[in-house]
MDTraj code that builds the backbone (N, CA, C; nanometers):
import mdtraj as md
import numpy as np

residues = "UNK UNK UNK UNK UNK UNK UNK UNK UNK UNK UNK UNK UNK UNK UNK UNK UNK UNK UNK UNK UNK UNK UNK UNK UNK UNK UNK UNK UNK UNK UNK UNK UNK UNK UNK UNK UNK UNK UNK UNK UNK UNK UNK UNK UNK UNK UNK UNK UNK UNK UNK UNK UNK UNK UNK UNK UNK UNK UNK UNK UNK UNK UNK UNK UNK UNK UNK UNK UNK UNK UNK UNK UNK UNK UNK UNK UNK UNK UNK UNK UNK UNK UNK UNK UNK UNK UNK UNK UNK UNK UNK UNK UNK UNK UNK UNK UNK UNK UNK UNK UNK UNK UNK UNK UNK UNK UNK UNK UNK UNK UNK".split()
xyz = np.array([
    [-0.5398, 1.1191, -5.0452],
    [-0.5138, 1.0207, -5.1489],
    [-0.5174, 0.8809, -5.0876],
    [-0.5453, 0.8097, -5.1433],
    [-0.5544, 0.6468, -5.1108],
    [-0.5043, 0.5503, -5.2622],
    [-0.4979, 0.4384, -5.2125],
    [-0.4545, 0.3406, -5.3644],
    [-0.5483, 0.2229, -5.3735],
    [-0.5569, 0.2052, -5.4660],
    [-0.6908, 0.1142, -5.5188],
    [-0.6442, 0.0188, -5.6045],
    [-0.6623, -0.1060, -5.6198],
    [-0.6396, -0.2212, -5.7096],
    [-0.7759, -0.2454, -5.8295],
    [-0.7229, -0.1822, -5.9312],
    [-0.7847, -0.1900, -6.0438],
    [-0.8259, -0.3356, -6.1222],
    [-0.9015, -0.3316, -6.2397],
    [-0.9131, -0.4520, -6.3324],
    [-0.8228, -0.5813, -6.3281],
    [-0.6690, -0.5467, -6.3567],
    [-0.5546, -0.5964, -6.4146],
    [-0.5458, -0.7078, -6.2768],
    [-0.6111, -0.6664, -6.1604],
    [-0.5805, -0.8193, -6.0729],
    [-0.7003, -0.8972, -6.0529],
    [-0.7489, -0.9000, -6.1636],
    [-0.9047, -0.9674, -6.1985],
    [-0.7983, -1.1051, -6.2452],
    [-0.8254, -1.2310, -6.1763],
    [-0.7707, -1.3825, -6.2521],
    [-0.5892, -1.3888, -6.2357],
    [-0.5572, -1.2843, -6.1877],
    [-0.4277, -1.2753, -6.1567],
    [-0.4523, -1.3122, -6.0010],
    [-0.4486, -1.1954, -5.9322],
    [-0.4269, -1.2403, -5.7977],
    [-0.2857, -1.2660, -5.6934],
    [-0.2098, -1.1878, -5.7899],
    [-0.0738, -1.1510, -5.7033],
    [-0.1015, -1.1313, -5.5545],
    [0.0035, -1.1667, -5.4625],
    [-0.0404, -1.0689, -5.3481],
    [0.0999, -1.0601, -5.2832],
    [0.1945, -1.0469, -5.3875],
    [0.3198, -0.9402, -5.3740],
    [0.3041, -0.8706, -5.2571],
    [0.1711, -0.7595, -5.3150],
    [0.1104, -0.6615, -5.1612],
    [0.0646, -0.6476, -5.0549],
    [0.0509, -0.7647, -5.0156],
    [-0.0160, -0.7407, -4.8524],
    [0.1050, -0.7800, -4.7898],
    [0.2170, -0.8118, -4.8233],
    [0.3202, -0.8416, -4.6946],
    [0.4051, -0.7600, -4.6515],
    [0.4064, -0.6078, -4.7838],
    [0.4885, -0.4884, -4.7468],
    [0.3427, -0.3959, -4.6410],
    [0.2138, -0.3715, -4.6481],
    [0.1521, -0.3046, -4.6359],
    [0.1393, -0.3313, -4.4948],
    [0.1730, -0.1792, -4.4733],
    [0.1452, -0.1753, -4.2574],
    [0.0620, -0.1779, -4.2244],
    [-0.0705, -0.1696, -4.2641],
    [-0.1721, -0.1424, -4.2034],
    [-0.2351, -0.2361, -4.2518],
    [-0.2717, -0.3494, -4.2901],
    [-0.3292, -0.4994, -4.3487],
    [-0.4920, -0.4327, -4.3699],
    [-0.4423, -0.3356, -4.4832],
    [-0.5584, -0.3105, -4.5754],
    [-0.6113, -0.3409, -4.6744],
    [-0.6086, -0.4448, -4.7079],
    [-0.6219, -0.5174, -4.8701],
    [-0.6973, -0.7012, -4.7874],
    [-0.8004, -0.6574, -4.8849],
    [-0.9048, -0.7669, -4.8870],
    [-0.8876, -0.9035, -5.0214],
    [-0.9164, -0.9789, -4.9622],
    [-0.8873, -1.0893, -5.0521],
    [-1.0122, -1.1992, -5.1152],
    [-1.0770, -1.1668, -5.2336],
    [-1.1670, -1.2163, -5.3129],
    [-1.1558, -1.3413, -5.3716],
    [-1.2396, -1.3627, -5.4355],
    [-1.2097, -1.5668, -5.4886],
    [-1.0939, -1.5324, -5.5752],
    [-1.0617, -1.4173, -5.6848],
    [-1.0054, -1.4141, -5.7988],
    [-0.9380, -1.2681, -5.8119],
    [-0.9543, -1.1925, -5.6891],
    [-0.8922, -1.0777, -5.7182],
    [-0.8843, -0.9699, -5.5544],
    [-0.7881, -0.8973, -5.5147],
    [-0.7917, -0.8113, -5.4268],
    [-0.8439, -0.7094, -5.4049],
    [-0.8714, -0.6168, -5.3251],
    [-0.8597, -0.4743, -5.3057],
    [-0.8067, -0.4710, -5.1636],
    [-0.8023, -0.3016, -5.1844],
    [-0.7579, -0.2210, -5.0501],
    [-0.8790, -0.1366, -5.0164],
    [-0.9318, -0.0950, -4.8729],
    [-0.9967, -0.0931, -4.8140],
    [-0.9738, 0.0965, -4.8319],
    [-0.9978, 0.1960, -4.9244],
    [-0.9831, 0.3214, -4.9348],
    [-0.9848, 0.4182, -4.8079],
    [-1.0501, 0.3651, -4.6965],
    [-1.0613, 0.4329, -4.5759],
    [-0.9237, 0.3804, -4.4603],
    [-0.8314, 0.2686, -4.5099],
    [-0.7764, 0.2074, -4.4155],
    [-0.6368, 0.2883, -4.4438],
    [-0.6590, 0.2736, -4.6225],
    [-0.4986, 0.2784, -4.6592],
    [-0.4413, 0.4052, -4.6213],
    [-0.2947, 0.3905, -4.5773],
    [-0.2694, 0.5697, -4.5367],
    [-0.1587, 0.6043, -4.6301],
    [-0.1997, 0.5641, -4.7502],
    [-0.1186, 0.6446, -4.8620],
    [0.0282, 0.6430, -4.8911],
    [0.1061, 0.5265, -4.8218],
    [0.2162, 0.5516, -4.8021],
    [0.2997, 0.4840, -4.9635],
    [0.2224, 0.3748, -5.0202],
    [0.3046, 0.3453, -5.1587],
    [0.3803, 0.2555, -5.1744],
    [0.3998, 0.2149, -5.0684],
    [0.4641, 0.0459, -5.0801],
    [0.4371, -0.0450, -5.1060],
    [0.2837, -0.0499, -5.1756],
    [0.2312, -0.1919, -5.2224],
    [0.2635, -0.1574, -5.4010],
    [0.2273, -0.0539, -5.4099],
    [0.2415, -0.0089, -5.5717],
    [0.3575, -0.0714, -5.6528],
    [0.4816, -0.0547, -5.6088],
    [0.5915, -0.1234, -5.6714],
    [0.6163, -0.2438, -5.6836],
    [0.5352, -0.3257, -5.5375],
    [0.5259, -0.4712, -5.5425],
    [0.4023, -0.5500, -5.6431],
    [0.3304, -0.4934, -5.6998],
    [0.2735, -0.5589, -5.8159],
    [0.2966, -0.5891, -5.8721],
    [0.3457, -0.7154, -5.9597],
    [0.3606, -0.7525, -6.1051],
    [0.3241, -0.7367, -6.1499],
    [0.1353, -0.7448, -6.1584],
    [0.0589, -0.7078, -6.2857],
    [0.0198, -0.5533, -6.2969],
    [0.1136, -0.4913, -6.2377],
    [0.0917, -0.3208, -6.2326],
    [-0.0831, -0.2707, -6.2142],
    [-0.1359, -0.3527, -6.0825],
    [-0.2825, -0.3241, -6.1162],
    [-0.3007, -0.2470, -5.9830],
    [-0.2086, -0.1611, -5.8998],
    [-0.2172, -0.0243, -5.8164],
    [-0.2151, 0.0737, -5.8210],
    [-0.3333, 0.1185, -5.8194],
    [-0.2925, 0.2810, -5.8757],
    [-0.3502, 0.3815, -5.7581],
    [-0.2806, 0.5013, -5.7410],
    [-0.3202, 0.5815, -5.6161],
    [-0.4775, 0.6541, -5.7006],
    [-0.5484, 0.7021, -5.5901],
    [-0.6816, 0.7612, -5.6680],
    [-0.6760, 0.8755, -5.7264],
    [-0.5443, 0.9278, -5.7464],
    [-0.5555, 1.0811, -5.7981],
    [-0.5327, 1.1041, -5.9282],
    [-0.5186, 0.9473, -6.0174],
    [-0.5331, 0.9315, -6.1367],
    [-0.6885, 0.9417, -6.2335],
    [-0.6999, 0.9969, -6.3743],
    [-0.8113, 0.9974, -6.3962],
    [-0.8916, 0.8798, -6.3938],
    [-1.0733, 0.8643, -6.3624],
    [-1.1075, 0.8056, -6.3839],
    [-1.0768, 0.6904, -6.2609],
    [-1.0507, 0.7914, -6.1480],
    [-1.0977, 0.6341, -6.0163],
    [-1.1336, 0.6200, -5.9391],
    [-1.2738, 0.7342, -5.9571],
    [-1.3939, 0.7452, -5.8644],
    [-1.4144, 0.6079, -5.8483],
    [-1.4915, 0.4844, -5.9586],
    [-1.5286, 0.4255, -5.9434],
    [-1.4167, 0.2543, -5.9175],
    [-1.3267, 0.3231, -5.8973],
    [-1.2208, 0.1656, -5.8220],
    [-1.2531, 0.2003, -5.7133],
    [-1.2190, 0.3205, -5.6475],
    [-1.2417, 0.3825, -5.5217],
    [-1.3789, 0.2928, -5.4317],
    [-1.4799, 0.3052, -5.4765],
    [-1.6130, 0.2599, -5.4596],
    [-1.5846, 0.1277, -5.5193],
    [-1.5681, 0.0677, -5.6061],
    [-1.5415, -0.0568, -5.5730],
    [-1.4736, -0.1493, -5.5016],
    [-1.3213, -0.0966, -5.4568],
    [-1.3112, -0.1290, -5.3789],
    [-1.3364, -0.1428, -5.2141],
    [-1.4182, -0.0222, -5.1682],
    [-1.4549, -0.0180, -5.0539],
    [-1.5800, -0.0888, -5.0135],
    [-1.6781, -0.1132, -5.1857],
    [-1.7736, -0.2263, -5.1293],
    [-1.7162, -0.3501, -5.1198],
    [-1.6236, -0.3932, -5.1732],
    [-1.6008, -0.5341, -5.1823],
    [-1.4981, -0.5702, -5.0468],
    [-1.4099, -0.4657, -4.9844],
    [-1.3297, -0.5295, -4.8534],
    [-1.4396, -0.5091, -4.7852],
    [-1.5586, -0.4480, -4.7277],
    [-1.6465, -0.4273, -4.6377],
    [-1.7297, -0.6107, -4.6555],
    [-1.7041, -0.6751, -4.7360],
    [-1.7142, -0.7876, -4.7492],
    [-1.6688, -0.9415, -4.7614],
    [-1.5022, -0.8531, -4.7790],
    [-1.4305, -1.0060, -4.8384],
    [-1.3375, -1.0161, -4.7059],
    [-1.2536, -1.1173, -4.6754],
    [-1.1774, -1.1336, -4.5346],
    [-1.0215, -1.0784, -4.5959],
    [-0.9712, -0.9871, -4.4413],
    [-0.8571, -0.9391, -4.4848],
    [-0.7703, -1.0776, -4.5364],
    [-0.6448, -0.9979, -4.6039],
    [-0.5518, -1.0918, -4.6556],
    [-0.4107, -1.0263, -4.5926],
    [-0.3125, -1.0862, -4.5486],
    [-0.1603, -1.0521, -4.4778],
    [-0.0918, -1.1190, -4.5339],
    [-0.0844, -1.2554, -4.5555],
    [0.0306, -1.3283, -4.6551],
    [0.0248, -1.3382, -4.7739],
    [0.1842, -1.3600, -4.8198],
    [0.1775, -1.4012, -4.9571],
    [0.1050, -1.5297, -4.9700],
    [0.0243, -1.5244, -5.0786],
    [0.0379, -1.6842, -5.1263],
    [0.0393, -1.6805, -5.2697],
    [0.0059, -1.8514, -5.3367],
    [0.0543, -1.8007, -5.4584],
    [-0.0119, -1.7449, -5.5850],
    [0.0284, -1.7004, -5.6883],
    [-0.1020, -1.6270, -5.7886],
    [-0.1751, -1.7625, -5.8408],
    [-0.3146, -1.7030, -5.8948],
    [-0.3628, -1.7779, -5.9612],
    [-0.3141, -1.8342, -6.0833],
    [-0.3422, -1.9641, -6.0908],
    [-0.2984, -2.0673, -6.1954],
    [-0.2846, -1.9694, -6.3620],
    [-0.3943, -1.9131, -6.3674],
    [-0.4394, -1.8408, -6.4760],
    [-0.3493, -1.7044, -6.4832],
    [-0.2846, -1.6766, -6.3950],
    [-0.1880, -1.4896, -6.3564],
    [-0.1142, -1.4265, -6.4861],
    [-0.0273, -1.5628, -6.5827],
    [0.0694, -1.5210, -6.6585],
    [-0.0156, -1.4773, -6.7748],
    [-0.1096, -1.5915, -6.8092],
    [-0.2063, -1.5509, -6.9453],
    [-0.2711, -1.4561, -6.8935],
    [-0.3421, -1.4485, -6.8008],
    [-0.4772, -1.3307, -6.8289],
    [-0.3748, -1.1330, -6.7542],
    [-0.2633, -1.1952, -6.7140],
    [-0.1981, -1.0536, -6.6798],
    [-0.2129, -0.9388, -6.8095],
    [-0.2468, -0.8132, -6.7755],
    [-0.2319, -0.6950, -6.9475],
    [-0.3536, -0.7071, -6.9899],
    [-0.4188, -0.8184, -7.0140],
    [-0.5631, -0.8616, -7.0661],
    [-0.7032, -0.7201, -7.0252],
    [-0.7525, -0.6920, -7.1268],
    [-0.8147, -0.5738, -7.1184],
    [-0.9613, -0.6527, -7.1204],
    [-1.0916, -0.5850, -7.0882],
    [-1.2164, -0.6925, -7.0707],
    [-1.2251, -0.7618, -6.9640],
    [-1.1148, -0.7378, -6.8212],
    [-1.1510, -0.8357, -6.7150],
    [-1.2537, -0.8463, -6.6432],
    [-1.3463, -0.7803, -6.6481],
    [-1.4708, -0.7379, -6.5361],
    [-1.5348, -0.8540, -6.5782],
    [-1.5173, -0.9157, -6.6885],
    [-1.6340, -1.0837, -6.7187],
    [-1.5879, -1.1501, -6.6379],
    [-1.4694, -1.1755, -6.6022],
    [-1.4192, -1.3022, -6.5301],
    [-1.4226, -1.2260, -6.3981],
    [-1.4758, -1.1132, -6.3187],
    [-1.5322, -1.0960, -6.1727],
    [-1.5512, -1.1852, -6.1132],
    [-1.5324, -1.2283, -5.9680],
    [-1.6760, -1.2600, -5.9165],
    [-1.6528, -1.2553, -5.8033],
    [-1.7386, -1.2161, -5.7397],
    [-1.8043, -1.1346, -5.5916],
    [-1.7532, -1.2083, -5.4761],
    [-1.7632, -1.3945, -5.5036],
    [-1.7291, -1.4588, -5.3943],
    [-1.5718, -1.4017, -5.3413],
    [-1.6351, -1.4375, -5.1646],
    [-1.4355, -1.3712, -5.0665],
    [-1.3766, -1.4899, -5.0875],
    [-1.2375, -1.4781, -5.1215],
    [-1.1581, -1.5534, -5.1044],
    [-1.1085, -1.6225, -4.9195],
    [-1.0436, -1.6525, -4.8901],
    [-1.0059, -1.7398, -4.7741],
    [-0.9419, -1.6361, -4.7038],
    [-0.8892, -1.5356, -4.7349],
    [-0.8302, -1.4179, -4.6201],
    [-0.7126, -1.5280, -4.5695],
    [-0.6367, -1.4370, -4.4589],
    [-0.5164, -1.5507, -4.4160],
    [-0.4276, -1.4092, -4.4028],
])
top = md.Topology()
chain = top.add_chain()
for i, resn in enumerate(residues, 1):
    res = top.add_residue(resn, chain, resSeq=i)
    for name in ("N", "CA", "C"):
        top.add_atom(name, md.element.get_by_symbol(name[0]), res)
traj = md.Trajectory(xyz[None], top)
Protein backbone atom coordinates (compact mmCIF):
# COMPACT_ATOMS: atom_id res chain seq x y z
CA UNK A 1 0.00 0.00 0.00
CA UNK A 2 1.21 3.54 -0.54
CA UNK A 3 -0.78 7.11 -0.23
CA UNK A 4 -1.39 9.40 -2.97
CA UNK A 5 -2.62 13.09 -3.02
CA UNK A 6 -5.65 13.28 -5.06
CA UNK A 7 -7.67 16.27 -7.02
CA UNK A 8 -8.79 18.18 -3.75
CA UNK A 9 -4.99 19.68 -3.49
CA UNK A 10 -5.33 21.06 -6.99
CA UNK A 11 -5.22 25.34 -6.02
CA UNK A 12 -5.13 24.44 -2.41
CA UNK A 13 -1.74 23.41 -1.70
CA UNK A 14 -1.63 22.70 1.99
CA UNK A 15 1.56 21.25 3.04
CA UNK A 16 0.41 20.38 6.60
CA UNK A 17 2.26 17.05 5.11
CA UNK A 18 5.61 17.11 4.41
CA UNK A 19 6.75 18.12 7.95
CA UNK A 20 5.23 14.93 9.71
CA UNK A 21 6.51 12.60 6.73
CA UNK A 22 9.89 10.60 7.46
CA UNK A 23 10.90 9.88 4.47
CA UNK A 24 10.51 13.49 2.44
CA UNK A 25 8.34 11.86 -0.12
CA UNK A 26 6.04 14.39 -1.43
CA UNK A 27 6.89 16.59 -4.38
CA UNK A 28 5.93 20.07 -4.71
CA UNK A 29 4.17 21.54 -8.02
CA UNK A 30 3.27 25.26 -8.98
CA UNK A 31 -0.38 24.56 -7.48
CA UNK A 32 -0.50 21.23 -6.02
CA UNK A 33 1.58 18.16 -4.32
CA UNK A 34 2.17 14.57 -4.56
CA UNK A 35 3.93 11.71 -2.93
CA UNK A 36 6.36 9.78 -4.74
CA UNK A 37 4.32 5.97 -4.60
CA UNK A 38 7.68 4.12 -4.62
CA UNK A 39 9.19 6.29 -1.65
CA UNK A 40 6.22 6.33 0.65
CA UNK A 41 6.40 3.47 3.30
CA UNK A 42 2.85 3.50 4.20
CA UNK A 43 3.03 4.61 7.54
CA UNK A 44 -0.13 7.40 7.61
CA UNK A 45 0.96 10.32 9.14
CA UNK A 46 0.49 12.70 6.45
CA UNK A 47 -3.27 11.59 6.00
CA UNK A 48 -4.61 13.23 9.17
CA UNK A 49 -2.53 16.32 8.57
CA UNK A 50 -4.54 17.46 5.52
CA UNK A 51 -7.08 19.99 5.71
CA UNK A 52 -8.39 19.61 2.44
CA UNK A 53 -8.73 15.76 3.09
CA UNK A 54 -6.95 15.21 -0.36
CA UNK A 55 -4.79 11.77 1.03
CA UNK A 56 -5.86 8.83 0.35
CA UNK A 57 -3.93 5.37 0.75
CA UNK A 58 -4.17 3.37 -2.78
CA UNK A 59 -6.30 0.61 -1.61
CA UNK A 60 -9.29 2.75 -2.12
CA UNK A 61 -11.44 2.33 -5.30
CA UNK A 62 -10.41 3.90 -8.29
CA UNK A 63 -6.54 4.88 -7.60
CA UNK A 64 -4.78 3.22 -10.15
CA UNK A 65 -4.65 6.37 -11.80
CA UNK A 66 -3.48 8.97 -8.71
CA UNK A 67 -1.00 6.25 -8.22
CA UNK A 68 0.50 6.98 -11.81
CA UNK A 69 -0.07 10.36 -11.51
CA UNK A 70 1.55 10.91 -8.92
CA UNK A 71 4.70 9.07 -9.65
CA UNK A 72 4.96 10.94 -13.04
CA UNK A 73 4.78 14.21 -11.62
CA UNK A 74 7.46 13.80 -8.34
CA UNK A 75 9.88 12.08 -10.97
CA UNK A 76 9.67 15.75 -12.06
CA UNK A 77 8.76 18.33 -9.58
CA UNK A 78 11.51 19.23 -6.59
CA UNK A 79 11.03 17.54 -3.24
CA UNK A 80 9.17 19.65 -0.67
CA UNK A 81 10.11 19.30 3.53
CA UNK A 82 8.64 22.52 4.90
CA UNK A 83 5.63 23.95 5.73
CA UNK A 84 4.82 26.91 3.87
CA UNK A 85 1.84 28.70 3.33
CA UNK A 86 -1.43 27.48 1.27
CA UNK A 87 -2.32 29.04 -1.70
CA UNK A 88 -4.09 32.38 -1.68
CA UNK A 89 -7.02 30.57 -3.47
CA UNK A 90 -7.03 27.15 -0.57
CA UNK A 91 -10.32 28.28 1.36
CA UNK A 92 -12.54 28.86 -1.91
CA UNK A 93 -11.40 26.22 -4.21
CA UNK A 94 -11.02 23.50 -1.03
CA UNK A 95 -14.28 20.48 -1.66
CA UNK A 96 -14.50 22.01 -5.23
CA UNK A 97 -15.15 19.06 -7.63
CA UNK A 98 -13.75 19.75 -11.54
CA UNK A 99 -10.14 20.53 -10.31
CA UNK A 100 -8.06 18.92 -13.05
CA UNK A 101 -8.82 22.50 -15.19
CA UNK A 102 -6.93 24.47 -12.86
CA UNK A 103 -3.72 21.67 -13.16
CA UNK A 104 -0.66 22.64 -14.18
CA UNK A 105 2.43 20.67 -14.75
CA UNK A 106 4.87 23.53 -13.82
CA UNK A 107 7.33 22.33 -10.27
CA UNK A 108 6.85 24.44 -7.73
CA UNK A 109 10.15 25.78 -5.72
CA UNK A 110 10.67 22.51 -3.52
CA UNK A 111 12.36 23.71 -0.13
Amino acid sequence: MTYVVIENCIACKYTDCVEVCPVDCFYEGENTLVIHPDECIDCGVCEPECPADAIRPDTEPDMEKWVEFNRKYAELWPVIVSKKEPMASAEEMDGKSGKMEFFSEAPGEGG
